[in-house]
N, C-alpha and C positions, 0 to 999 in steps of 0.2 A: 185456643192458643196454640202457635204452633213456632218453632225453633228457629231464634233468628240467627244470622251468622258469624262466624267466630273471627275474634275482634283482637289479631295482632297488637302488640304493644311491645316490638321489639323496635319498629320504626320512628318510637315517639319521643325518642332521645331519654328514656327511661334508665338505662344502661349508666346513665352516668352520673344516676344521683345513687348506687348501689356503694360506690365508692368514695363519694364524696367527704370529705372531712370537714365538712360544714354543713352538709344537710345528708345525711344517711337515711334515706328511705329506701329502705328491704322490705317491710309487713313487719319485721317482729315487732311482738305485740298487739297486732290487730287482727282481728278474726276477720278471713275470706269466708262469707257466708251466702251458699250458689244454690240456686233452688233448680233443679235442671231433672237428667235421668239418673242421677246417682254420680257414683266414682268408684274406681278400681281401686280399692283400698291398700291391695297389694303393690300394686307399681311402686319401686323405689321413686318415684320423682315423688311422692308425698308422703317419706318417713325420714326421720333424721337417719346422721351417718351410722347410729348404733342401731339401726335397724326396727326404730319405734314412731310410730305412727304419728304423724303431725294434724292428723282429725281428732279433733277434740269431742265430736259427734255427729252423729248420724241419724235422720228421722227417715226410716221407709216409710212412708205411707203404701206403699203396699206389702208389708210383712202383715207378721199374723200378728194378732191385737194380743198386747200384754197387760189385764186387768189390773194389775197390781201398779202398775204405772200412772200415777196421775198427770202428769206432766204433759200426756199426750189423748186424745180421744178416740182415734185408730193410727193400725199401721202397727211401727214397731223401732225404740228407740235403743241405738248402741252407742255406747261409751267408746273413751279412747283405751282404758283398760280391757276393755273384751277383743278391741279392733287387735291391741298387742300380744293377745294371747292368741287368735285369730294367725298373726303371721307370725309367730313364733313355732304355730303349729304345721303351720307352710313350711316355713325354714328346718322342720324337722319330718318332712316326707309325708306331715299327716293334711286331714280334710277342714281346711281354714273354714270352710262353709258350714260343717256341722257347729259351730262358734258364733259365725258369724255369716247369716245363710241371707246375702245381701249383693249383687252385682250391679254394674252398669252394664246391662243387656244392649242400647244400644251406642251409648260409647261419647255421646254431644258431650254428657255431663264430664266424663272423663279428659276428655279433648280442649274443654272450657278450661275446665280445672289446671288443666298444665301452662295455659296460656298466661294465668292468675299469677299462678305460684310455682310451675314447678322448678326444679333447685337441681338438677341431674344435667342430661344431655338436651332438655327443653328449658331454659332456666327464663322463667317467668317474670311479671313488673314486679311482684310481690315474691322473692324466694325465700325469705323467712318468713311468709304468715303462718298462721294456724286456720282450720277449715274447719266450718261448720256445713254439714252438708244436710238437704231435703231432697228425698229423691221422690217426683208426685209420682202420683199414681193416674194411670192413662185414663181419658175420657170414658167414659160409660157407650154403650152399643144405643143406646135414645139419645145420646147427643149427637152421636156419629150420624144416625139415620137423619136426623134433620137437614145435612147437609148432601143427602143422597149416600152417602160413604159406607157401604161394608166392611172395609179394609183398608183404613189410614194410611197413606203412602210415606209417612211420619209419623214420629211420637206427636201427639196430643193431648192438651190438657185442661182444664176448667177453672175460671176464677175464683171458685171456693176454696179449691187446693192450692190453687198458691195463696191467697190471703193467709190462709192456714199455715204455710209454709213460712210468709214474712214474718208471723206472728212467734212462732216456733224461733223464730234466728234471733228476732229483735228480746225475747223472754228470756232466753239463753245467753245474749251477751250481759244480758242487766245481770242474772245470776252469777254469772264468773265475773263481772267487774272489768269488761273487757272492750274497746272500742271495734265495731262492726262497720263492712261494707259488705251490700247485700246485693247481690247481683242477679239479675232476672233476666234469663235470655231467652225469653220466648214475648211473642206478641200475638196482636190480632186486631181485626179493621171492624172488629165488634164493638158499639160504644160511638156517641161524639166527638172523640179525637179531641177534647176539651178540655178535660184535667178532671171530670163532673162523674166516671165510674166506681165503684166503687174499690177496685184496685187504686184505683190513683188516686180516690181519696184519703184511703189508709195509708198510701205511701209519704204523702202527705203530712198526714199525724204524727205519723213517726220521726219522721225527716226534721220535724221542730226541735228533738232531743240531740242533745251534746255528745258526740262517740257513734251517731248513727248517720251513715249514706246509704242512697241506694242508686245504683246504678241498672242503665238497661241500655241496646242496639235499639236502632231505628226500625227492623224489620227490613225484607230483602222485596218490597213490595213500589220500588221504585219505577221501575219499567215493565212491572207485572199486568201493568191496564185493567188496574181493580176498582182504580176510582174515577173519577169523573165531577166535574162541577161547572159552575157557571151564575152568570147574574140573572134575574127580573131589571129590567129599566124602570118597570112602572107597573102600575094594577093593571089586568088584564092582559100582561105581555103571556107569552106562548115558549116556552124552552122543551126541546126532544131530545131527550133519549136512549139513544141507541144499543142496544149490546148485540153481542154472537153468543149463541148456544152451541158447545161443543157437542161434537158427534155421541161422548158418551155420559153425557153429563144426566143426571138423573135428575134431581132436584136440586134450584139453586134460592138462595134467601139473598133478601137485599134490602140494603137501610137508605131512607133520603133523607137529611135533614136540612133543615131551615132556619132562619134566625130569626128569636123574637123579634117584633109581634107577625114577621109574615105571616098569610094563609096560602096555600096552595093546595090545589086539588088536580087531580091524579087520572087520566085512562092510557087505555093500553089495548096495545096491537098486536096482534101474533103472525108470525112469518109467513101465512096463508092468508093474513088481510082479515082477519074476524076481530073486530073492536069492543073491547068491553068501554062503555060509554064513564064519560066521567061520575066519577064516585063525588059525593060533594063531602065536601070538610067537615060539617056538620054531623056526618055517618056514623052513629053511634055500634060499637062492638067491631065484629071483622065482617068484610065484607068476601062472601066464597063464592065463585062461579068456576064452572065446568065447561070449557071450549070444547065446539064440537068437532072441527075439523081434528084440532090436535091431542082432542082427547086428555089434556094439560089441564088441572085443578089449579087457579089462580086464588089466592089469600092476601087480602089488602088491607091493612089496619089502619087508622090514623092516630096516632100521638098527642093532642093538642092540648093543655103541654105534654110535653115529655118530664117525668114526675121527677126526673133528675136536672134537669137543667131547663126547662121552661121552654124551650123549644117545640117546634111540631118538629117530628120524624114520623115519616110513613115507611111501616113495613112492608114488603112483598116477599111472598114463597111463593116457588110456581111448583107444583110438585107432578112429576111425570113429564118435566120439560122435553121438548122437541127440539131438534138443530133446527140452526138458521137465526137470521138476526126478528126480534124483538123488537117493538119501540112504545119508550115509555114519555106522555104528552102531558107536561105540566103547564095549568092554567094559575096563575098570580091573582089569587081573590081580593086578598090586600097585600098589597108591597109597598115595604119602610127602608130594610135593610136588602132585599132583594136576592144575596149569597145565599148557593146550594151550591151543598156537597152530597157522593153517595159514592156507597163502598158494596163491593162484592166480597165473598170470603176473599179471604188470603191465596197464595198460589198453588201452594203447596194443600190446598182444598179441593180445586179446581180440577175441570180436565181438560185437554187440548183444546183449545178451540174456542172456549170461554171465558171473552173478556168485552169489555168497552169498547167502542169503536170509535169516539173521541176521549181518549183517554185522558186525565190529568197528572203530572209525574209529580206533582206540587202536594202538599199536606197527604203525603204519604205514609208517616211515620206511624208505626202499630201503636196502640193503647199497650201498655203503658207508660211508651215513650212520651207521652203529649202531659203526664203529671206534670204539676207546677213546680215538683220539690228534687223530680228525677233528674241524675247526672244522665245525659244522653249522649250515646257515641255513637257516629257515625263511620264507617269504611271507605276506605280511597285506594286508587293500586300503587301501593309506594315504591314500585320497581319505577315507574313515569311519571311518578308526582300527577295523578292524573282519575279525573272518579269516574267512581262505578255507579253505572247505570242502575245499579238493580238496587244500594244502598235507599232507604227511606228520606224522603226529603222534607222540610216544614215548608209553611209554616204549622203554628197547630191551627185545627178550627176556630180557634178564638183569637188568633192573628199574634201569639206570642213567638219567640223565636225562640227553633229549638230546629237541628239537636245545636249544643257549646261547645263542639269537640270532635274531634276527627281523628280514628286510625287507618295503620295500613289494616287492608284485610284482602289482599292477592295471593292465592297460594300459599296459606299460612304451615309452616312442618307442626304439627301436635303429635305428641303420644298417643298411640294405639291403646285398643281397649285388649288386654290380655285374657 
């Protein structure tokens, strides 16, 4: 999962329900609950005017683990009492850390938060809520390598920890008695794009109960040329394609899916012309072969079903990829429904130079924007009334319409991380 972009609501004619004497919507009373990189606890924009903290709690999951805590299983959980003792110890020349030893190191979560809530010189949809925050804790170095990456060029993160996160927000508000929106700004082109993960199945769950939303962006994966799709006409039709290998790209993963009951089966060509011959559907476990010219480790699995949604999806990892374009040659065994889709990582994954070479700008939207239950916003540039290319676009894989909702997001001013 990696950080989608930040979602002005100053554009959206918000401003004037703050005021209203028939419909007052500020947040008081409901808990903002942001699962991101944390928040700068000290910024006045998220304490009231006597100088006390409007976080009502805090889960690092990357603090150090408190035993005595049941509530939580790692990491490490702060109150809105220590957060105040915390800036009281600020406001008196001492070390708010030794307190409360918790920052937003890269600053998303902080910048999200102001857009929410804040009540200063950023004043937010929300300037009276209260904040529940999860700050995750970054991907593991075995996840990163799977995608060629030593050195994330962003924060990244895993679907365990957020679930863990929603779980955390949505447990919290039942305890206080408080109605929640939970906001999840990261995605990823991991997954069906069908509502059938298991993030967006628990979003889901949740979403049934009275006092709970959850909201998410579309991902900035619009004109990023990560995915690609197309029809079958018929059994034995022939669909190709194509990608580019960037110059430094190491290793790249890639999903195709299919709609029940299609079968399709799968070869592939490498940019020196060596063909690995079609793999048939039938191919039980993975299929591993070693190119000789490129010296490239090829990994092909097939799905049939896919144990979440009934579909075939064929995996590919090419590990020690090479520049240059690629081409992957789909045979239609049986064709009913005929639609395929297929996603490369995200952009902000990626390195120059690799992407699609027929690209598709359509059913772009990250997981888990494509949940059945998720409020989804999309970005526009509201200085032209006019959109952005790079916002996520539907529909989802399973042809529902999303995203419901559109903001500006051109140039948005947020708070700094201090």
């Amino acid at each position: 999962y990696t950080q989608c972009a930040l979602s002005p609501l100053d554009t959206a004619g918000i401003n004037k329900f703050h005021d209203n004497p028939y419909l007052t919507l500020t947040g008081r009373g409901v808990i903002a609950g942001i699962i991101d990189t944390g928040i700068d606890y000290l910024n006045s924009e998220f304490m009231y005017e006597d100088n006390t903290t409007r976080i009502m709690t805090i889960w690092d999951q990357t603090g150090v683990y408190d035993p005595n805590n049941k509530e939580i299983s790692y990491g490490h959980e702060y109150s809105s009492g220590e957060i105040n003792e915390a800036i009281t110890l600020s406001k008196n020349k001492g070390d708010p850390y030794s307190k409360v030893n918790f920052k937003d190191e890269d600053g998303h979560g902080t910048k999200v938060s102001s857009i929410i809530g804040g009540r200063g010189k950023y004043v937010g949809a929300a300037p009276d809520c209260a904040f529940a925050i999860v700050k995750l804790v970054a991907s593991k170095k075995i996840s990163l390598n799977r995608y060629g990456i030593d050195t994330p060029k962003c924060f990244t993160s895993t679907s365990v920890d957020i679930i863990q996160g929603i779980k955390y927000l949505f447990d919290y508000a039942h305890k206080v008695n408080m109605p929640i929106v939970i906001f999840i700004p990261l995605g990823t082109n991991e997954g069906g794009h069908d509502g059938h993960s298991l993030v967006e199945r628990y979003i889901d769950q949740i979403s049934r109960i009275r006092g709970v939303a959850v909201v998410c962006g579309t991902g900035n994966e619009g004109d990023a040329n990560t995915h690609t799709g197309g029809i079958f006409k018929s059994t034995n039709d022939v669909n190709v394609i194509e990608f580019k290998s960037g110059q430094n790209q190491k290793n790249l993963p890639m999903n195709i899916w299919f709609n029940k009951p299609d079968r399709v089966s799968l070869s592939l060509t490498s940019p020196s012309g060596e063909i690995i011959d079609k793999i048939p559907v039938k191919y039980k476990g993975q299929y591993t072969t070693k190119l000789v010219y490129e010296e490239s480790t090829v990994y092909v699995k097939y799905h049939f079903p896919e144990e979440l949604t009934g579909d075939e999806l064929i995996s590919i990892y090419i590990q020690d990829i090479k520049p240059g374009v690629w081409k992957l040659t789909l045979t239609g065994e049986y064709i009913s429904n005929g639609q395929y889709n297929a996603w490369m990582p995200q952009r902000a994954l990626l390195e120059e130079g690799t992407e699609f070479l027929n690209p598709s700008q359509y059913i772009t939207l990250t997981v888990p924007a494509t949940s059945e239950s998720v409020i989804v916003c999309s970005y526009y540039n509201q200085d032209n009334n006019t959109l952005m290319a790079s916002s996520g676009r539907g529909y989802t894989r399973d042809a529902r319409i999303a995203p419901i909702v559109a903001a500006g997001g051109y140039q948005v001013p947020t708070v700094g991380n201090n």
